[in-house]
C-alpha positions, -999 to +999 in steps of 0.1 A: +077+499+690+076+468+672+107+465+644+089+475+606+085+446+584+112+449+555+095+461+524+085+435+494+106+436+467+080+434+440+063+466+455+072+490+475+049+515+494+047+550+504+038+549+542+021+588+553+018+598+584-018+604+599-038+633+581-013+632+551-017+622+514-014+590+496+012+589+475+012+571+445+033+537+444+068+545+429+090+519+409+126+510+411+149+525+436+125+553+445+103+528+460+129+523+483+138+554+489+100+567+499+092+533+518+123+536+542+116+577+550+082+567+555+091+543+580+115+562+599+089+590+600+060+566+615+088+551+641+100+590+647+059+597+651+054+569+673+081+581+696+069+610+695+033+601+711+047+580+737+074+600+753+065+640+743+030+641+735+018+631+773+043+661+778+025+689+756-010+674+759-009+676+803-033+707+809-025+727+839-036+714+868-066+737+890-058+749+923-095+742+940-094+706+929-078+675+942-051+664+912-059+624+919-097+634+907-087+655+877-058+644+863-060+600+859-093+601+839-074+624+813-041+603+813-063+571+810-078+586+782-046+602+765-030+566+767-059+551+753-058+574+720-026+572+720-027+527+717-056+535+694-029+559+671-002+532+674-023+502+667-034+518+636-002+532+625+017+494+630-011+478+609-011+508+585+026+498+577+022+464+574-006+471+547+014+494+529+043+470+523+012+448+510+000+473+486-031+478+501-035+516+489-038+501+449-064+475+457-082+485+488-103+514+478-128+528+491-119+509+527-086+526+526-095+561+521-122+561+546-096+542+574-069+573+565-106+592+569-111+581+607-073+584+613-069+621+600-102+628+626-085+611+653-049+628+643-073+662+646-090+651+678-060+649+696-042+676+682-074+694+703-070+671+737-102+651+724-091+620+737-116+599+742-134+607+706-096+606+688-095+568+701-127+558+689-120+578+653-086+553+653-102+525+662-129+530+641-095+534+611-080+502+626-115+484+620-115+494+584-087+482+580-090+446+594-116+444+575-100+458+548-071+429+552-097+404+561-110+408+532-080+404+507-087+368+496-124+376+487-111+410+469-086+391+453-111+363+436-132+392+425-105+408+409-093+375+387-132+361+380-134+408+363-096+405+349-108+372+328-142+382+318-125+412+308-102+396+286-123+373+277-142+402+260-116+414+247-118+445+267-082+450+278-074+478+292-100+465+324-086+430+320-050+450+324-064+469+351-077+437+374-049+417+366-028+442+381-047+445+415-049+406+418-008+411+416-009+441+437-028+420+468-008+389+457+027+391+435+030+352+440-002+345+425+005+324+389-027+327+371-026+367+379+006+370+363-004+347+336-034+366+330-015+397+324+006+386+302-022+371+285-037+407+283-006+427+274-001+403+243-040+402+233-036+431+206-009+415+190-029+383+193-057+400+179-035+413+151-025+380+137-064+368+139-071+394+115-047+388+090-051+352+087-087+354+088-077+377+058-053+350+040-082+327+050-110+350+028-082+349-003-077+311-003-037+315+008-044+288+032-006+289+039-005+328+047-034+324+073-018+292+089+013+314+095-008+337+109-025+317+134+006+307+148+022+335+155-012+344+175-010+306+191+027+312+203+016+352+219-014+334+236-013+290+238-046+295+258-065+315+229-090+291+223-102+306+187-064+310+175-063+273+186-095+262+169-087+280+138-050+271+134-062+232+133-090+240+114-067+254+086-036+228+092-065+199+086-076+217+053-039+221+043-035+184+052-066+173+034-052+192+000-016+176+004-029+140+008-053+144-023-024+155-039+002+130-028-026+105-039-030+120-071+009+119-077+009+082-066-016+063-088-008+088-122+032+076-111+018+039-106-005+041-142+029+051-159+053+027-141+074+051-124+078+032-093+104+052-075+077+082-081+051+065-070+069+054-038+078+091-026+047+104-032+030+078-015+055+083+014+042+116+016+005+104+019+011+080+046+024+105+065-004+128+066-029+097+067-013+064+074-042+042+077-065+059+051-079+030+025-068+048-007-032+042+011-037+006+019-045+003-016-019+023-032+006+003-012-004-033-022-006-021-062+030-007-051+040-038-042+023-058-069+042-030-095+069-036-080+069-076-075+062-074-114+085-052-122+112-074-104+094-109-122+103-092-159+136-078-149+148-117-134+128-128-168+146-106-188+180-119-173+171-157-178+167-151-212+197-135-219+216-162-195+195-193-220+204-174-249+239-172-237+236-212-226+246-202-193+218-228-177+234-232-143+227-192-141+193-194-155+182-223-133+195-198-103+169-167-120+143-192-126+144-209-088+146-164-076+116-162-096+094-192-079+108-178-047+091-147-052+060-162-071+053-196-073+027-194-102+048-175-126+042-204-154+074-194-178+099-194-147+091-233-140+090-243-175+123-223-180+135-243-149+127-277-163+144-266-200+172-252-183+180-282-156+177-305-188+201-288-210+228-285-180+226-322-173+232-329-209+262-304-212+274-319-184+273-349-203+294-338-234+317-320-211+323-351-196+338-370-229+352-338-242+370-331-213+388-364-211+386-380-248+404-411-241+375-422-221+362-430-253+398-451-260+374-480-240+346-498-258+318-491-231+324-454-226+322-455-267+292-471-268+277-448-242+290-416-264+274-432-291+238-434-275+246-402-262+252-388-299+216-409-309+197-393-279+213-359-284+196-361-322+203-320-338+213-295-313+184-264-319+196-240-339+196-213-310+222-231-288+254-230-307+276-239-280+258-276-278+258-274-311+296-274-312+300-299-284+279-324-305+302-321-335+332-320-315+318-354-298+309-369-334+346-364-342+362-381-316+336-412-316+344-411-352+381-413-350+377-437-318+363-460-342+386-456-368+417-485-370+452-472-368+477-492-385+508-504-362+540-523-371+554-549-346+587-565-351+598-595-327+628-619-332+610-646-346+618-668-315+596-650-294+554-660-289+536-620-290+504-616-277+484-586-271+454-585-245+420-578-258+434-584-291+444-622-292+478-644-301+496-635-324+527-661-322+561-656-338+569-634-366+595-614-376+574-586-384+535-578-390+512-554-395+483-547-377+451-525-378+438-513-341+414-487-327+429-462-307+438-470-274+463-481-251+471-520-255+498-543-234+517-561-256+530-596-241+562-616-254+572-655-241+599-673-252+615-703-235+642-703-214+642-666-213+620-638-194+589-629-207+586-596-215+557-571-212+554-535-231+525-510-239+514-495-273+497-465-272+475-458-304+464-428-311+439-413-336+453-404-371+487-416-359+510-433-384+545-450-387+542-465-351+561-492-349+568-515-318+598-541-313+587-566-286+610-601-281+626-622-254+664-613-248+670-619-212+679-659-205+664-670-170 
């Protein structure tokens, strides 16, 4: 005999001999156990019929009667049963290992049927009708195994419109035999768990349609989840769960909008930002957004024009116009219409051109020592007029400028003692010729003092004059013969 297929893994069947029970399928080791005695006892069996049954089954042969004549029709018919047997017993096997007993009813009751008859047939030297009852039992079953595509379709299209009903113990039950004629097949397997997990599916339908019925919107979203993740392909879990999630989304944006504009209304811009974040999440493109977000930005570009306002008029009051020019120029950056920022720009460039102009005596006062820079801080003084009353620091510069113009213009008086010998002349001043000593009366200012006298070398000195000073006294004469 051919060597028995090794049993499936998934599912492991109980082989019987011919005329004996089906037992049911086992699980674990057992089926093991069962599947490899029942194939010792088929292979033992099949032994049997070829080399002992010939044996027992040869009837004694009559002396009146020519053994050639008597004897080959009854062996020809004895091997023919006994092909018929072993045909049937080698494709009985190989359908077992498939699990043909759980899914090919009635077929494979009425082949075991023909087989028992044959078994009994023979067991009463009925050759020729114990062949035809096995092949009759190896016809049912190839159709039987022609057949498993067809039975397994069948048993998918009953499993689904079971479950589909909801009616799971059938759905259980064809899911089953579609695994039991094919433990490969995905959408079998898929099925079933499908069907094991539909009463917990159903379960959570119930409760949220429950949360659903009491307004907790949040409760029944839970809910149809948990019956989403049991079964992904439920379609009314699906269509519920969105149905919710979109009403929770609906009442979260309304609010978020809410939140925004009664945060805009009262200024609170960092308010109105997050809850308008939250919006745009939910509905990014929704008009109310677009809206929300340009009076954002509007809020906030005004809120950003007052504070910069706010800080040029703390930097004019201060007289700081260099920094206020910089907070006026930010603000005509950011809007070029705002009327006080260009205005304030103009004031403000102004008054730092004519600080600029103070500071430039102030910080060097013998500038005004010379007649033209005096003359300039004099118109400067005239153009100037009355420093406003708000601006202190010019205020102070102006005086301060008045001062020194003042006491640029007032005379100093000098003493100059020469030799008598010796001519003394003093630039920008004029001759003064010889003398012994004089007195003079001159601005302040740095003068060069000139002394010539004949035969000797002239000799050259400066006098510096300063404001309020007194007792300055300069000796200038010749003393060096050439």
């Amino acid at each position: 005999m051919p060597e028995a297929p090794r049993p499936d893994a998934n599912a492991a069947p109980v082989l019987s001999p011919p005329g004996g029970a089906v037992r049911p399928a086992a699980s674990g080791a057992e089926n093991y156990l069962w599947l490899w005695m029942a194939l010792a006892a088929v292979l033992l069996l099949g032994l049997a019929v070829i080399f002992a049954l010939p044996a027992l089954l040869q009837a004694p042969q009559p002396t009146a009667v020519s053994p050639e004549a008597t004897v080959a029709p009854g062996i020809e018919a004895r091997d023919q049963a006994t092909r018929s047997m072993q045909a049937y017993l080698q494709l009985r096997a190989t359908l077992e290992l498939g699990q043909a007993a759980r899914w090919g009813e009635p077929d494979w009751s009425q082949a075991q049927a023909a087989a028992d008859n044959g078994a009994r047939l023979l067991a009463q030297r009925q050759f020729s009708a114990a062949a035809h009852a096995y092949q009759q039992a190896v016809q049912g079953l190839q159709q039987l195994d022609s057949e498993r595509s067809l039975r397994l379709d069948t048993a998918l299209d009953l499993a689904r419109q079971a479950l589909a009903d909801n009616q799971l113990e059938q759905a259980v039950v064809q899911f089953e035999r579609a695994l039991a004629i094919d433990a490969d097949k995905v959408a079998a397997r898929d099925g079933l768990a499908r069907a094991q997990a539909r009463s917990g599916v159903l379960q959570h339908m119930a409760a949220g349609e429950r949360a659903e019925t009491e307004a907790d919107l949040v409760a029944a979203q839970q809910a149809y989840q948990q019956a989403a993740l049991l079964d992904a392909e439920y379609q009314p879990a699906a269509a519920a769960l969105q149905r919710v999630t979109e009403t929770l989304a609906t009442r979260a944006f309304q609010e978020a909008m809410t939140q925004t504009l009664t945060a805009l209304d009262s200024g609170q811009l960092r308010a109105a930002d997050k809850a308008l974040a939250q919006a745009r999440a939910l509905r990014p493109s929704d008009a109310a957004v677009v809206d929300a977000r340009q009076r954002l930005a509007q809020a906030r570009q005004q809120a950003q024009l007052n504070t910069l306002r706010r800080q040029a008029a703390d930097l004019v009051a201060a007289e700081d116009w260099q920094a206020a020019s910089k907070v006026y120029k930010q603000v005509l950056a950011a809007d070029a219409m705002a009327g006080f920022a260009r205005s304030g720009l103009e004031q403000a460039q102004a008054r730092l051109e004519l600080n600029r102009q103070f500071d430039h005596y102030l910080d060097n006062p013998e500038r005004l020592y010379a007649a033209e820079p005096l003359e300039n801080a004099e118109t400067l003084l005239a153009a100037a007029s009355r420093a406003p009353a708000d601006e202190p620091k010019l205020a102070k510069k102006m005086a301060d400028l008045q001062q020194r113009v003042t006491r640029a213009r007032t005379p100093v008086k000098v003493s100059l003692r020469s030799d008598g010998e010796t001519d003394v002349a003093i630039y920008h001043v004029g001759q003064l010729g010889r003398f012994a000593s004089r007195q003079l009366e001159l601005l302040p200012g740095t003068y060069t003092v000139v002394g010539s006298r004949a035969g000797f070398r002239d000799i050259r000195k400066q006098l510096r004059v300063s404001p309020g000073q007194s007792g300055t006294v300069l000796t200038i004469q010749c003393e060096e013969p050439i």
